[in-house]
N, C-alpha and C positions, 0 to 999 in steps of 0.2 A: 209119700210115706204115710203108713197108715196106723194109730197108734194104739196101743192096748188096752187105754184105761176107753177110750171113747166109745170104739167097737166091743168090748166086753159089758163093762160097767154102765156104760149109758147106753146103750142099745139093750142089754140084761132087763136092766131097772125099764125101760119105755113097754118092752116085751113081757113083761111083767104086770105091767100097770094097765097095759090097754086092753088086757084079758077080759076084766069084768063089762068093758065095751062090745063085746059081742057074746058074752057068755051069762044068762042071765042068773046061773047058781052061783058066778062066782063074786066076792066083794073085794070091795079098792081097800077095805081095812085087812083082811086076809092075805092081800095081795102084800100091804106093807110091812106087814109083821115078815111075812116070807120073806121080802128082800133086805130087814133090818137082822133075822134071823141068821143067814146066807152069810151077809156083810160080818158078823160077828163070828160067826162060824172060820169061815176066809181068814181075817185076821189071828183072832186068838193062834190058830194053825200054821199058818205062815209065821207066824211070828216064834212060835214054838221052835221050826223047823229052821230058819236061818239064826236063830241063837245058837242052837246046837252046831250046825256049820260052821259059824263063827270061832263057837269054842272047842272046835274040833279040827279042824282043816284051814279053818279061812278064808273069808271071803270078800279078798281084797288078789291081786296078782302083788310081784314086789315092784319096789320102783325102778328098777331098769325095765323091765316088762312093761311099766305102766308110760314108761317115756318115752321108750323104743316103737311102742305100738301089737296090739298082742296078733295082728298078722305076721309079725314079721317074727315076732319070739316065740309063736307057737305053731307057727305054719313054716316058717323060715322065707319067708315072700310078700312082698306088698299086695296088700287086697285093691286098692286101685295105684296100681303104678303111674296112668297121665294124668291122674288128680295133683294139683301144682298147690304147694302148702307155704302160706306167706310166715315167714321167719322173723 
């Protein structure tokens, strides 16, 4: 499984940074402003946008949904059915 912050965020940030390693106009201080710029950008936005969901719709499922498992409450069927789940 391969996860989002590692392949975005730090693969982004190294892609970012190793630029001025081959590129002789571009600078590591340019380089970090852009990814501190980015980063702050991302946030402030995201954070905007799941407030508003929050305070709109929600964004949680309920608790029988959340106990049941949201295969089986939103699909009506187990996503791995001979997966064995200790009780």
């Amino acid at each position: 499984m391969v996860g989002a912050i590692p392949v975005h965020l730090v693969a982004g940030v190294w892609g970012t940074l190793i630029v001025p390693a081959s590129n002789p106009d571009a600078s590591y201080v340019t380089q970090l402003i852009g990814i501190v710029v980015i980063g702050v950008f991302t946030f402030v936005v995201s954070f905007a946008i799941w407030t508003i969901l929050k305070m709109t719709m929600g964004i949680r499922v309920d608790r029988e949904a959340e106990i049941t498992g949201l295969d089986i409450s939103e699909m009506g069927m187990e996503a791995y059915p001979d997966f064995v789940q200790a009780k």
